[in-house]
mmCIF file of the N, C-alpha and C atoms, coordinates in Angstrom:
data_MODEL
# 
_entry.id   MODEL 
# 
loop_
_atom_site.group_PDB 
_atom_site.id 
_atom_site.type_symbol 
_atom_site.label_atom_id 
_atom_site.label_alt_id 
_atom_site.label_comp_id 
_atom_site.label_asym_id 
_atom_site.label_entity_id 
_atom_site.label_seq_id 
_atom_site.pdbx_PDB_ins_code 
_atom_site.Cartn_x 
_atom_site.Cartn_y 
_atom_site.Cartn_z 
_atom_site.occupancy 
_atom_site.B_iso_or_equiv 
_atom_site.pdbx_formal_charge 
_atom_site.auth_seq_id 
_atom_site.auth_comp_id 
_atom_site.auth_asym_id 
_atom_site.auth_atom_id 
_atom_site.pdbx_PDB_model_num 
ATOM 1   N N  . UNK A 1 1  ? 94.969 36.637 58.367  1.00 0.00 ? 1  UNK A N  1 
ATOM 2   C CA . UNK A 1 1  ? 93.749 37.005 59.045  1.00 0.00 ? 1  UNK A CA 1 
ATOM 3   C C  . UNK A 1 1  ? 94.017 37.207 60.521  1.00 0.00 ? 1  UNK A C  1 
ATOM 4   N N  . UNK A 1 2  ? 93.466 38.327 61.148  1.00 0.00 ? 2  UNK A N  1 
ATOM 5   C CA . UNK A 1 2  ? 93.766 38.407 62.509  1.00 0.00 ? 2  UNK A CA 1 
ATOM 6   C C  . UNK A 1 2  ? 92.868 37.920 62.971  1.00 0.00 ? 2  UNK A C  1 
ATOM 7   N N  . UNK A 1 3  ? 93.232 37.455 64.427  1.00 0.00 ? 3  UNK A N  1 
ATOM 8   C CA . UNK A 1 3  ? 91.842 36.688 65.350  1.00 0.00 ? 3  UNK A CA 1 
ATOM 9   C C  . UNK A 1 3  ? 91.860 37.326 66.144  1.00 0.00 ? 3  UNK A C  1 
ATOM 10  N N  . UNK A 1 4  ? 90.126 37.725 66.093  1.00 0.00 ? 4  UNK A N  1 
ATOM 11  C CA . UNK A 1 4  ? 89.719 38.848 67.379  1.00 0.00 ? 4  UNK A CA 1 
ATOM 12  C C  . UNK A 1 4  ? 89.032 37.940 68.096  1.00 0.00 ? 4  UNK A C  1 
ATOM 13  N N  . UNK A 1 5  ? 89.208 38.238 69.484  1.00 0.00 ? 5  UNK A N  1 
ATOM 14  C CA . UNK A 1 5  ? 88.549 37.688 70.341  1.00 0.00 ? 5  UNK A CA 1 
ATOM 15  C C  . UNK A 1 5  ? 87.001 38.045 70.276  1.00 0.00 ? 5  UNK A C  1 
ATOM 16  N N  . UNK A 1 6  ? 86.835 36.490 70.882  1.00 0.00 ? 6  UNK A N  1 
ATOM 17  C CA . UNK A 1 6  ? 84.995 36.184 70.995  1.00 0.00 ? 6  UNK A CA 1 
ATOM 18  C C  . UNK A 1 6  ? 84.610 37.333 71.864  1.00 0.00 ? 6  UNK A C  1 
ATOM 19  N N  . UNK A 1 7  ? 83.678 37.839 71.490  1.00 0.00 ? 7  UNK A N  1 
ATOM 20  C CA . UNK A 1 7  ? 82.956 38.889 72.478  1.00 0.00 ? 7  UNK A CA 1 
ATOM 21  C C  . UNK A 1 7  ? 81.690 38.089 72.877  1.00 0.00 ? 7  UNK A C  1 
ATOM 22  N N  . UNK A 1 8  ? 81.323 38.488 74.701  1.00 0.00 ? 8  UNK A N  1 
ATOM 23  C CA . UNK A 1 8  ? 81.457 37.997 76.020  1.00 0.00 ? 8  UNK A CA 1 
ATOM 24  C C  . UNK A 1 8  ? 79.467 37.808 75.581  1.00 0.00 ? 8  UNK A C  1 
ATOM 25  N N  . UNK A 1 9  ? 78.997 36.833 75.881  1.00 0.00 ? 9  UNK A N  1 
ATOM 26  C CA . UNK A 1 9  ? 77.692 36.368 75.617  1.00 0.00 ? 9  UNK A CA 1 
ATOM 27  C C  . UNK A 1 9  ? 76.681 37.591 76.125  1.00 0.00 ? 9  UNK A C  1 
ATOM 28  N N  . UNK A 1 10 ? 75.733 37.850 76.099  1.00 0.00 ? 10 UNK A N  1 
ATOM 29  C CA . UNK A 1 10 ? 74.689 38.477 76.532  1.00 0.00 ? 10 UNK A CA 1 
ATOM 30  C C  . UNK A 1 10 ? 73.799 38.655 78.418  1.00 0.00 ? 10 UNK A C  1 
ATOM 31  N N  . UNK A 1 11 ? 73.704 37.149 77.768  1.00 0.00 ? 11 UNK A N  1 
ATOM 32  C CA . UNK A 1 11 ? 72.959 36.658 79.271  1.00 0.00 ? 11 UNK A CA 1 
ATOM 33  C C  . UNK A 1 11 ? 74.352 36.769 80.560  1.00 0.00 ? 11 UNK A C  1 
ATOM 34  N N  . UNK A 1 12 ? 75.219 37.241 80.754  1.00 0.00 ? 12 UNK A N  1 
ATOM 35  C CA . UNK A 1 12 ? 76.658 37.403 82.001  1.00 0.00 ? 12 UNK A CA 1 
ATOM 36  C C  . UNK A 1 12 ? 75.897 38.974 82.881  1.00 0.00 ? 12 UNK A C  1 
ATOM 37  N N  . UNK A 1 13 ? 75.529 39.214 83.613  1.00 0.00 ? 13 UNK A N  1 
ATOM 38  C CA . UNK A 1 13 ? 75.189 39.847 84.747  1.00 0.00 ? 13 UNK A CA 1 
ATOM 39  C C  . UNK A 1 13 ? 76.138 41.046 84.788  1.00 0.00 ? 13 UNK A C  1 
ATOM 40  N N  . UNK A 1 14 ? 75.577 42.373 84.661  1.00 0.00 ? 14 UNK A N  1 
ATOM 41  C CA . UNK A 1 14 ? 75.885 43.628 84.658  1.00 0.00 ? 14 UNK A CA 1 
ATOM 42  C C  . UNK A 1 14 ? 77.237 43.447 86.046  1.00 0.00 ? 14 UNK A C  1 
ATOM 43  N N  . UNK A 1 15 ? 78.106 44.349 86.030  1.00 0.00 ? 15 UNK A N  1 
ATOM 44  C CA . UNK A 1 15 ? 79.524 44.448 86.726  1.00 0.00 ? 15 UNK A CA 1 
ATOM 45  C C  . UNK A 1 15 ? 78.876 45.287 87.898  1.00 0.00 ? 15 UNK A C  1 
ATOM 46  N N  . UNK A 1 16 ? 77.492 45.734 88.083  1.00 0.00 ? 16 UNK A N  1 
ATOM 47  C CA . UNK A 1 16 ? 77.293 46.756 88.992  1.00 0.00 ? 16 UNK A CA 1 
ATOM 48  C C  . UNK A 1 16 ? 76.307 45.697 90.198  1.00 0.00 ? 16 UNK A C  1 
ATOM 49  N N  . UNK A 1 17 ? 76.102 44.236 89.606  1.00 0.00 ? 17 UNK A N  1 
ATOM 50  C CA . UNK A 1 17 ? 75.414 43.362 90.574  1.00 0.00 ? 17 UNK A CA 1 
ATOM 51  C C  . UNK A 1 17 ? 76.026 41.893 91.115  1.00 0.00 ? 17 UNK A C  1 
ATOM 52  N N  . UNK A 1 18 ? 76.160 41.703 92.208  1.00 0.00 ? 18 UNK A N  1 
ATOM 53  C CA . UNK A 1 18 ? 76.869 40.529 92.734  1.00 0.00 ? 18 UNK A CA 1 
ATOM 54  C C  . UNK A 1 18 ? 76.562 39.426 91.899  1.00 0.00 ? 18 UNK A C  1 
ATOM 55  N N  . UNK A 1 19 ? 77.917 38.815 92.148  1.00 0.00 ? 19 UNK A N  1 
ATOM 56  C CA . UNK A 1 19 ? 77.731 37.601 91.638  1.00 0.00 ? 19 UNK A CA 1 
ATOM 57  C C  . UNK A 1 19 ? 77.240 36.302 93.385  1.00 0.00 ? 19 UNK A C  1 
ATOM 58  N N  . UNK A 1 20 ? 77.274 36.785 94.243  1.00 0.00 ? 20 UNK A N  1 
ATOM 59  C CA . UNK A 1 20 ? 76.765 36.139 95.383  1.00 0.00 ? 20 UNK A CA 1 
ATOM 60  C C  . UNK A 1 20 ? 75.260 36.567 95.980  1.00 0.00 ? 20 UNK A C  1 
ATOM 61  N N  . UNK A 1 21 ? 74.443 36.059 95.363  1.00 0.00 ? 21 UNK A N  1 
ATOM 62  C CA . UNK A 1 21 ? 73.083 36.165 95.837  1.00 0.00 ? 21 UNK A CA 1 
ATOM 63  C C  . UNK A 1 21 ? 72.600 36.047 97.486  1.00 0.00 ? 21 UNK A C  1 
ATOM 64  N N  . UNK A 1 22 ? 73.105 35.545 98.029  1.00 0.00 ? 22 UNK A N  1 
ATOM 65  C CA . UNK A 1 22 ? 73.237 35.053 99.220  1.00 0.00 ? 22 UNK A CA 1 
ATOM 66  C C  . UNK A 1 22 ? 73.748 36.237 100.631 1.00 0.00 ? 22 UNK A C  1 
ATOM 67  N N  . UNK A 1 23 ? 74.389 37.002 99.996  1.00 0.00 ? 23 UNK A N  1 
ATOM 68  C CA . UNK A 1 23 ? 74.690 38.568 100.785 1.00 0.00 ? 23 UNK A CA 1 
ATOM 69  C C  . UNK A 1 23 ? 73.122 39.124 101.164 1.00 0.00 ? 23 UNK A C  1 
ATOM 70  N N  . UNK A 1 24 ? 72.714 39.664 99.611  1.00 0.00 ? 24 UNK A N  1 
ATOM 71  C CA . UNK A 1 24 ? 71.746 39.780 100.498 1.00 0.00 ? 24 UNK A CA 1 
ATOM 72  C C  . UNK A 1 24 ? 70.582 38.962 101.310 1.00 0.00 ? 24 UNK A C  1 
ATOM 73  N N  . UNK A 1 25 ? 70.693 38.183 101.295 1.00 0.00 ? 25 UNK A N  1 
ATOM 74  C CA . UNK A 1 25 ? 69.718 37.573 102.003 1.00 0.00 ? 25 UNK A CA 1 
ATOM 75  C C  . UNK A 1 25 ? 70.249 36.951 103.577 1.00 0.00 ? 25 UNK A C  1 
ATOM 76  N N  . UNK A 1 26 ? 71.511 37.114 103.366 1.00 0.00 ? 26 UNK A N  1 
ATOM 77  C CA . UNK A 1 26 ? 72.177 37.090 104.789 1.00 0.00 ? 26 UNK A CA 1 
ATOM 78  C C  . UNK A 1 26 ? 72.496 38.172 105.461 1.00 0.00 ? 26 UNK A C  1 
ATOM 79  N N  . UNK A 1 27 ? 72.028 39.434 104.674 1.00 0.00 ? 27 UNK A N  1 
ATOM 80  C CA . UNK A 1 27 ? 71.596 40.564 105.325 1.00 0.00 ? 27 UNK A CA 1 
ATOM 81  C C  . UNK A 1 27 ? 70.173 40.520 106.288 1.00 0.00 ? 27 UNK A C  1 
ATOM 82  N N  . UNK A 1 28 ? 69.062 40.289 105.271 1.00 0.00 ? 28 UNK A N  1 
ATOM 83  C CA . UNK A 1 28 ? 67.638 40.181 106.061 1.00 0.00 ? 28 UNK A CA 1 
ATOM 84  C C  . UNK A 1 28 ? 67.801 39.438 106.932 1.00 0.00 ? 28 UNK A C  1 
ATOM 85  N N  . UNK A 1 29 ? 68.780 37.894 107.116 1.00 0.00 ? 29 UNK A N  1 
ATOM 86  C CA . UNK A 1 29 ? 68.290 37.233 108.275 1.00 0.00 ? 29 UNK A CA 1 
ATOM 87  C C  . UNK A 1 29 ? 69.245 37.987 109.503 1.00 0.00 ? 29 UNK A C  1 
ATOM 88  N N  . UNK A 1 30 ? 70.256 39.296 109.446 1.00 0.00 ? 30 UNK A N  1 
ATOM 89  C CA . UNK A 1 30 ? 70.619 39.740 110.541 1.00 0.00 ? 30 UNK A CA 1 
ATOM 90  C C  . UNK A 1 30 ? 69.656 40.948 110.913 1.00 0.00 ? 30 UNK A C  1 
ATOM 91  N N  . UNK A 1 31 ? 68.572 41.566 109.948 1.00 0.00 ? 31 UNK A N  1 
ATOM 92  C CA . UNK A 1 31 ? 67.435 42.278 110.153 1.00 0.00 ? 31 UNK A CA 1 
ATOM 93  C C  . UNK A 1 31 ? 66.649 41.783 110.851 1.00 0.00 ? 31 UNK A C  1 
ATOM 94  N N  . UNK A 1 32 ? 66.348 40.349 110.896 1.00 0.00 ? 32 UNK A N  1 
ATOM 95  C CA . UNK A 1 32 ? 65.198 39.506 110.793 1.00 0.00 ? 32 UNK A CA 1 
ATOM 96  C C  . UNK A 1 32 ? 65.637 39.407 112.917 1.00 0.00 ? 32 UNK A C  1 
ATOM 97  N N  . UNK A 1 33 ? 66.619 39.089 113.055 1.00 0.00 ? 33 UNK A N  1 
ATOM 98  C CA . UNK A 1 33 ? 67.648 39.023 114.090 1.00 0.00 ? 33 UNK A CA 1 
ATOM 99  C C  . UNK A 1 33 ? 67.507 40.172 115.143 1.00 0.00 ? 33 UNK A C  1 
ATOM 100 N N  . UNK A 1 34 ? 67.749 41.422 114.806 1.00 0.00 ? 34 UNK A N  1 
ATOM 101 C CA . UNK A 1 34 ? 67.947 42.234 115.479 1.00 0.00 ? 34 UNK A CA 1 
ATOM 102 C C  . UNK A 1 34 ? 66.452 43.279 115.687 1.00 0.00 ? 34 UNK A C  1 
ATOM 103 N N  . UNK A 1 35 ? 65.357 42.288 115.130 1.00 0.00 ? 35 UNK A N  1 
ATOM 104 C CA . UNK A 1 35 ? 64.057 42.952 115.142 1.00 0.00 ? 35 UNK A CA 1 
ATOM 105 C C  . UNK A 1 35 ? 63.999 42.297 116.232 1.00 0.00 ? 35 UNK A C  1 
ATOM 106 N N  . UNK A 1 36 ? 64.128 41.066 115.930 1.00 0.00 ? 36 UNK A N  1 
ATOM 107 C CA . UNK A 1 36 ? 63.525 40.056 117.191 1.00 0.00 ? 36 UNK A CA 1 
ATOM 108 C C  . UNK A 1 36 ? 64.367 40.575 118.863 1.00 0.00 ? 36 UNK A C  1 
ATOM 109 N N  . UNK A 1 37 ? 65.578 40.558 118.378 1.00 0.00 ? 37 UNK A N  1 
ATOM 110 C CA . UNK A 1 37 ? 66.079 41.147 119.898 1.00 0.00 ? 37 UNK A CA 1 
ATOM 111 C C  . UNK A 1 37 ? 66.023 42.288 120.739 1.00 0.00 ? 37 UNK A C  1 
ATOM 112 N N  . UNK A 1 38 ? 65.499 42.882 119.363 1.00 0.00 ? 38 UNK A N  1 
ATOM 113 C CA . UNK A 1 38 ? 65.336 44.484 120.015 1.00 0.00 ? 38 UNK A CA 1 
ATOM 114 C C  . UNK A 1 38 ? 63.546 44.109 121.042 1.00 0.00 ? 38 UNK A C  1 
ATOM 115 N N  . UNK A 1 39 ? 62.883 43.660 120.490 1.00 0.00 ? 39 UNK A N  1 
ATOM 116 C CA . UNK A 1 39 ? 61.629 42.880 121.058 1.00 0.00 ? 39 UNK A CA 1 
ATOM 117 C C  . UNK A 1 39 ? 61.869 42.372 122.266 1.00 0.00 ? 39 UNK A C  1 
ATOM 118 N N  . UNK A 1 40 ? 62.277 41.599 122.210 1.00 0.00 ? 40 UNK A N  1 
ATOM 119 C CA . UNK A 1 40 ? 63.038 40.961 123.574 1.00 0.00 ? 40 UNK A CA 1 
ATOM 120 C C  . UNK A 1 40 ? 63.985 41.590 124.320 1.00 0.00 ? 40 UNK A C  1 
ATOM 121 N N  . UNK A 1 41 ? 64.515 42.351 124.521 1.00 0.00 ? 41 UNK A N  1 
ATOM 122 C CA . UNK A 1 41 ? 65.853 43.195 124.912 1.00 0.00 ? 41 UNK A CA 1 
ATOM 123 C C  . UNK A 1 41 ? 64.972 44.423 125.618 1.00 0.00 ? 41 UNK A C  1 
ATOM 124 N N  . UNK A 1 42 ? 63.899 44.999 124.744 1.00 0.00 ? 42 UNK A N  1 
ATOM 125 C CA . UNK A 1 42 ? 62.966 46.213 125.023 1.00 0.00 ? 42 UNK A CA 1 
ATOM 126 C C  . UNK A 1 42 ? 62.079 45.629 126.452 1.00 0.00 ? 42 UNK A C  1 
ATOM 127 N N  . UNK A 1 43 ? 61.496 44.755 126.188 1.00 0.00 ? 43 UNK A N  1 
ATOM 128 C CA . UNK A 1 43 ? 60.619 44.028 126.839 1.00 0.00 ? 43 UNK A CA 1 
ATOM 129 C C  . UNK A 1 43 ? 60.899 43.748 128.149 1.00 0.00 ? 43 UNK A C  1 
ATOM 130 N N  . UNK A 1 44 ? 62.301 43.009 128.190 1.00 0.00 ? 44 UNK A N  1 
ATOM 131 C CA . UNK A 1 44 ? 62.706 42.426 129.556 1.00 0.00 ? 44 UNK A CA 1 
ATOM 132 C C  . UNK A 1 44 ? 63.120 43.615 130.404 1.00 0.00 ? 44 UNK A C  1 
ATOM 133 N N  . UNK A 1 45 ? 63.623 44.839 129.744 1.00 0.00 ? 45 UNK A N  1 
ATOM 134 C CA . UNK A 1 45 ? 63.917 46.002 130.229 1.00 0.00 ? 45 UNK A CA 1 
ATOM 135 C C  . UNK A 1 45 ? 62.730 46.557 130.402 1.00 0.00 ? 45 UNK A C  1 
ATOM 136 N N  . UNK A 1 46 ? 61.619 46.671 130.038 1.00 0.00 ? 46 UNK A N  1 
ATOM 137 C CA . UNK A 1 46 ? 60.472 47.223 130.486 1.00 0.00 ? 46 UNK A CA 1 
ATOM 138 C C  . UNK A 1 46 ? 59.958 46.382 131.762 1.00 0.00 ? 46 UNK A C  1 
ATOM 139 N N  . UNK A 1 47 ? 59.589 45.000 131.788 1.00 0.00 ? 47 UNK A N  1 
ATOM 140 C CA . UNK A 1 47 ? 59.030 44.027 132.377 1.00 0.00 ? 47 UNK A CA 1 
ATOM 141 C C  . UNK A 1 47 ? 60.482 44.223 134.575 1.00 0.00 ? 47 UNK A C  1 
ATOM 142 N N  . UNK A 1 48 ? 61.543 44.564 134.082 1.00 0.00 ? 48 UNK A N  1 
ATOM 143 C CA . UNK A 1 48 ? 62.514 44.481 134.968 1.00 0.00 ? 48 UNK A CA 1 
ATOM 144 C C  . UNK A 1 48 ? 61.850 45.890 135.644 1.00 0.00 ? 48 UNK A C  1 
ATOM 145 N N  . UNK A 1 49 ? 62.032 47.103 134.611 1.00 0.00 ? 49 UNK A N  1 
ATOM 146 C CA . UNK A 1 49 ? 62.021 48.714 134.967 1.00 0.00 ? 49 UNK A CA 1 
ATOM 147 C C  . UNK A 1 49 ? 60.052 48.895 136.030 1.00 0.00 ? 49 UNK A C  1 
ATOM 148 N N  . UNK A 1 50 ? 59.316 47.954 135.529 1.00 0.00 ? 50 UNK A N  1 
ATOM 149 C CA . UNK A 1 50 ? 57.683 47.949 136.062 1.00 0.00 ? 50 UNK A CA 1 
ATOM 150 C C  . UNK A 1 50 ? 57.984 46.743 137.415 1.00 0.00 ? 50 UNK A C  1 
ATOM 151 N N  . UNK A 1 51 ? 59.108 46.141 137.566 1.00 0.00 ? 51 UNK A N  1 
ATOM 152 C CA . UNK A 1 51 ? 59.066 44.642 138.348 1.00 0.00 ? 51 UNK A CA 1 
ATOM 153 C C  . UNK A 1 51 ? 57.649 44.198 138.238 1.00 0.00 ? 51 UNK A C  1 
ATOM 154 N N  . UNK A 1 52 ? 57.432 43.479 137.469 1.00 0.00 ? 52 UNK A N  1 
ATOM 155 C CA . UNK A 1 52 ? 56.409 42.831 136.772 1.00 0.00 ? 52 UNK A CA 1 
ATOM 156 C C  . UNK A 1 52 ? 56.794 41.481 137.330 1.00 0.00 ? 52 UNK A C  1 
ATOM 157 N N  . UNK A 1 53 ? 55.770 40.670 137.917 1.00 0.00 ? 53 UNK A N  1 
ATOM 158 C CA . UNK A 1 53 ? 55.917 39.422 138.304 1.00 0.00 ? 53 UNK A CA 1 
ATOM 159 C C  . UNK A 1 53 ? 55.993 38.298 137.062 1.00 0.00 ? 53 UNK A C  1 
ATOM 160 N N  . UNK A 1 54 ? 55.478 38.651 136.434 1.00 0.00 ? 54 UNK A N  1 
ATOM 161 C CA . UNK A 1 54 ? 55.036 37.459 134.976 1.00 0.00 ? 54 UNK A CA 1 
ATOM 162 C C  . UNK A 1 54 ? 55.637 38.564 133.646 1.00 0.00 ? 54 UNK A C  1 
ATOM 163 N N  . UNK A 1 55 ? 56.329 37.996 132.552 1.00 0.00 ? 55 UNK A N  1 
ATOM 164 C CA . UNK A 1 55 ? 57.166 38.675 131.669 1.00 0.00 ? 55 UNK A CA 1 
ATOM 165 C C  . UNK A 1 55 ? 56.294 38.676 130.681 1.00 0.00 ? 55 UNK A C  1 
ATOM 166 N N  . UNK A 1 56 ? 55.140 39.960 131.364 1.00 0.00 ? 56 UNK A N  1 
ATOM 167 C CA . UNK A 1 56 ? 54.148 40.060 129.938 1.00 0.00 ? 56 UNK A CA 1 
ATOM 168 C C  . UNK A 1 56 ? 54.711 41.202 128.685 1.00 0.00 ? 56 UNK A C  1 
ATOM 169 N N  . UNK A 1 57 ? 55.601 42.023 129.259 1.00 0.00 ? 57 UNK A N  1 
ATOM 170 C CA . UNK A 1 57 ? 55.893 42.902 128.195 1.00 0.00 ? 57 UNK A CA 1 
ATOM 171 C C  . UNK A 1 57 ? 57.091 41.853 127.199 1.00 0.00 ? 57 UNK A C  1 
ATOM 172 N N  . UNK A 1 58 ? 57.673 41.584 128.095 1.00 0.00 ? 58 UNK A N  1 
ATOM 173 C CA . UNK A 1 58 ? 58.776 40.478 127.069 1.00 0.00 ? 58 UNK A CA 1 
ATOM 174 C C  . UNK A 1 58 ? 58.056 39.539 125.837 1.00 0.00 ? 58 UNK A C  1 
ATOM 175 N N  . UNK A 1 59 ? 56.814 39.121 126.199 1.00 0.00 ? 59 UNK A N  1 
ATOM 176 C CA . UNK A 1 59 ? 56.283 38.353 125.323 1.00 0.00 ? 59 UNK A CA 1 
ATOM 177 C C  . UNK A 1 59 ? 55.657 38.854 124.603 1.00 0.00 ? 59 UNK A C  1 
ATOM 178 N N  . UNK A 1 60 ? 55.003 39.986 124.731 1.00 0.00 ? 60 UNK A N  1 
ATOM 179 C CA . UNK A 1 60 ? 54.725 40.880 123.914 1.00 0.00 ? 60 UNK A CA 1 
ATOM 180 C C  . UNK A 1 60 ? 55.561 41.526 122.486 1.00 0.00 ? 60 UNK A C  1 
ATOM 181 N N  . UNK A 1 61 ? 56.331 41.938 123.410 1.00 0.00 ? 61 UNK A N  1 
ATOM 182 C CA . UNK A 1 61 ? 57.215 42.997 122.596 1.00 0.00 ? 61 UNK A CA 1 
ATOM 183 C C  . UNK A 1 61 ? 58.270 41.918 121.523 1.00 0.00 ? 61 UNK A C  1 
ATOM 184 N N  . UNK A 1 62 ? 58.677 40.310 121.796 1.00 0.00 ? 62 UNK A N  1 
ATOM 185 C CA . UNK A 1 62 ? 58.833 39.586 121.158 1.00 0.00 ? 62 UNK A CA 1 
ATOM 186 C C  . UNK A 1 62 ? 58.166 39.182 120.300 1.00 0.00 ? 62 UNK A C  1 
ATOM 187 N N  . UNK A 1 63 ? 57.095 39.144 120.521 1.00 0.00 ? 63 UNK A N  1 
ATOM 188 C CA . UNK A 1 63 ? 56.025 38.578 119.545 1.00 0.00 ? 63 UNK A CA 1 
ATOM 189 C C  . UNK A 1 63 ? 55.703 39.914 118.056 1.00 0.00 ? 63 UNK A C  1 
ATOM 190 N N  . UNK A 1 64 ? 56.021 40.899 118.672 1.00 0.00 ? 64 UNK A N  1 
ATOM 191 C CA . UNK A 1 64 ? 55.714 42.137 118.003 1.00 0.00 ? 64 UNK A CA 1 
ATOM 192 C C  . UNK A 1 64 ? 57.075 42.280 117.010 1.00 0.00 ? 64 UNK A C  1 
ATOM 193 N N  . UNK A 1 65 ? 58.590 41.887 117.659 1.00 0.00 ? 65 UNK A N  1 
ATOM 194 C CA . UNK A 1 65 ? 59.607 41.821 117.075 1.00 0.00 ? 65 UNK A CA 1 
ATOM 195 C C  . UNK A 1 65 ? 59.398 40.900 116.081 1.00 0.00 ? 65 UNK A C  1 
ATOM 196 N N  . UNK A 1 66 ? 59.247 39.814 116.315 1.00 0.00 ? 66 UNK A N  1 
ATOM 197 C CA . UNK A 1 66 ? 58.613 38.678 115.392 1.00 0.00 ? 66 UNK A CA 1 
ATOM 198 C C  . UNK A 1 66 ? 58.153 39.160 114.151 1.00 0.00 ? 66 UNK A C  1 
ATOM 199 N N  . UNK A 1 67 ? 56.712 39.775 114.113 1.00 0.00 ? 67 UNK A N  1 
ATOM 200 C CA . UNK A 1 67 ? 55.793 40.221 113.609 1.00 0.00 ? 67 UNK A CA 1 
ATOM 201 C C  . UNK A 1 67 ? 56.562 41.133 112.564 1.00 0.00 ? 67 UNK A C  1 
ATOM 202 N N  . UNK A 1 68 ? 57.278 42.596 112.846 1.00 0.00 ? 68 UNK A N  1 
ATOM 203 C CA . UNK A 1 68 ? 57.917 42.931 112.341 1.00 0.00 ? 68 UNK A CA 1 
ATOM 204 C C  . UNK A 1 68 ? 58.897 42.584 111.577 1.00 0.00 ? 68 UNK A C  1 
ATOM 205 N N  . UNK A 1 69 ? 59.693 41.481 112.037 1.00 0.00 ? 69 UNK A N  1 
ATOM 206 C CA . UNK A 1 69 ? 60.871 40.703 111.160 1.00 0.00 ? 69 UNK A CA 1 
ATOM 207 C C  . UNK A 1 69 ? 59.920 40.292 109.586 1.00 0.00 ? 69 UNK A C  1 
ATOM 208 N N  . UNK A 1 70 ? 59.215 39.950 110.198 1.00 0.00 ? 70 UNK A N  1 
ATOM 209 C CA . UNK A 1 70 ? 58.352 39.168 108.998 1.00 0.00 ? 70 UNK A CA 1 
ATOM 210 C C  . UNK A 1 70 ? 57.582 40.027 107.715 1.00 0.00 ? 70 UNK A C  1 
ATOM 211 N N  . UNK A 1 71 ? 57.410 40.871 108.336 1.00 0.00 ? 71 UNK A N  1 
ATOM 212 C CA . UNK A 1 71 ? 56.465 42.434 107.212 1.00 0.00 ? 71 UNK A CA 1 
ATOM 213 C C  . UNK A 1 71 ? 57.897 42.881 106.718 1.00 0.00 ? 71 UNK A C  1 
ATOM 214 N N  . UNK A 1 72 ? 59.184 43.281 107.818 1.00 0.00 ? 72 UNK A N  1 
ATOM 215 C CA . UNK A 1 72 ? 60.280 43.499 106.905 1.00 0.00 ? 72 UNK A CA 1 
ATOM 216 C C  . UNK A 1 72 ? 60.643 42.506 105.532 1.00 0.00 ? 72 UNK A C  1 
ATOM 217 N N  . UNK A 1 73 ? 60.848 41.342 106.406 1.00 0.00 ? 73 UNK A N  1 
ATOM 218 C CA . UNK A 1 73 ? 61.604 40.125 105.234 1.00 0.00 ? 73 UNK A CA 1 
ATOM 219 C C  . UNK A 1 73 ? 60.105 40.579 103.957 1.00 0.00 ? 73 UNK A C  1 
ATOM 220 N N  . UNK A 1 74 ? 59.355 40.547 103.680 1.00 0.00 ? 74 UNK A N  1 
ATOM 221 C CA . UNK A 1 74 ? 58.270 40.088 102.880 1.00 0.00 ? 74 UNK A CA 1 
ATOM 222 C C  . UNK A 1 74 ? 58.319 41.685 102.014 1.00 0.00 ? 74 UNK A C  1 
ATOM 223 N N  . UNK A 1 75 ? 58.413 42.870 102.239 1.00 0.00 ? 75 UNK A N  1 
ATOM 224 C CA . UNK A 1 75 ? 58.618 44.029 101.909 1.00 0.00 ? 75 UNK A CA 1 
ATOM 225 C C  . UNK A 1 75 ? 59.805 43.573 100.985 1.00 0.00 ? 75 UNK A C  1 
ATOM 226 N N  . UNK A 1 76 ? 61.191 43.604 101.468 1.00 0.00 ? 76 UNK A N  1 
ATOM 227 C CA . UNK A 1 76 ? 62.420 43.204 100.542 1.00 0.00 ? 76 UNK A CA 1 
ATOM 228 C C  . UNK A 1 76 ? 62.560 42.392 99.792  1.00 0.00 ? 76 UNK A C  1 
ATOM 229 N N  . UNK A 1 77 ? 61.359 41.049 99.989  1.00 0.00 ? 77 UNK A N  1 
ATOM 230 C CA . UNK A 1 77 ? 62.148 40.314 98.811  1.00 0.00 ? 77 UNK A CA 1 
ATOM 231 C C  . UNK A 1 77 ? 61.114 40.747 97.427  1.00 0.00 ? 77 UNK A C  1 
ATOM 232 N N  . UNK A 1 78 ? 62.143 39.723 96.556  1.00 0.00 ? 78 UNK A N  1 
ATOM 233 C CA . UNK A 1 78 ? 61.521 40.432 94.900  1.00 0.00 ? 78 UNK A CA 1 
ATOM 234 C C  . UNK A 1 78 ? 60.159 39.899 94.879  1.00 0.00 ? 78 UNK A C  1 
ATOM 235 N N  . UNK A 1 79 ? 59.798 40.853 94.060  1.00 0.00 ? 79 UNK A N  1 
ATOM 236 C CA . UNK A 1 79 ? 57.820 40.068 93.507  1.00 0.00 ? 79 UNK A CA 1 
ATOM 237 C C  . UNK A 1 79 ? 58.494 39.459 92.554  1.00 0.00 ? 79 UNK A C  1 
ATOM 238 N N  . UNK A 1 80 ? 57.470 38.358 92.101  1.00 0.00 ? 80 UNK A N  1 
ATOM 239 C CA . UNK A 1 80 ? 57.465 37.310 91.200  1.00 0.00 ? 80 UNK A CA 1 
ATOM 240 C C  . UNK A 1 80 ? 56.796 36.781 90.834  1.00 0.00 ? 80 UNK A C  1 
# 
């Protein structure tokens, strides 16, 4: 009798999807990152370019980076 090998269970994850879940989501938090700085980065350069005594565009435009990080992250992840 020849012995064929066991063929490979069902439930094992298609070859076309990571086996590290964690990529992507250490993607969004450098999205999450570069929303926020662009906010802040925009801002202080606006707030510098107006010489603005009080850093109202910075707090603004952070808060708005913020805001955005957050509608991004919530858009990408899975429904459930």
């Amino acid at each position: 009798m020849e012995n064929k090998p066991k063929s490979k269970p069902t439930s094992e994850k298609p070859n076309n999807q990571s086996d590290f879940g964690y990529v992507k989501y250490t993607g969004l938090a450098f999205e999450m990152l570069a929303f926020i700085l662009l906010g802040v980065m925009g801002g202080y350069k606006l707030d510098e370019y107006l010489d603005m005594k009080n850093p109202i565009f910075t707090i603004i435009l952070s808060l708005f980076g913020v805001v955005g990080s957050l509608v991004n992250l919530i858009r990408k992840l899975p429904k459930g």
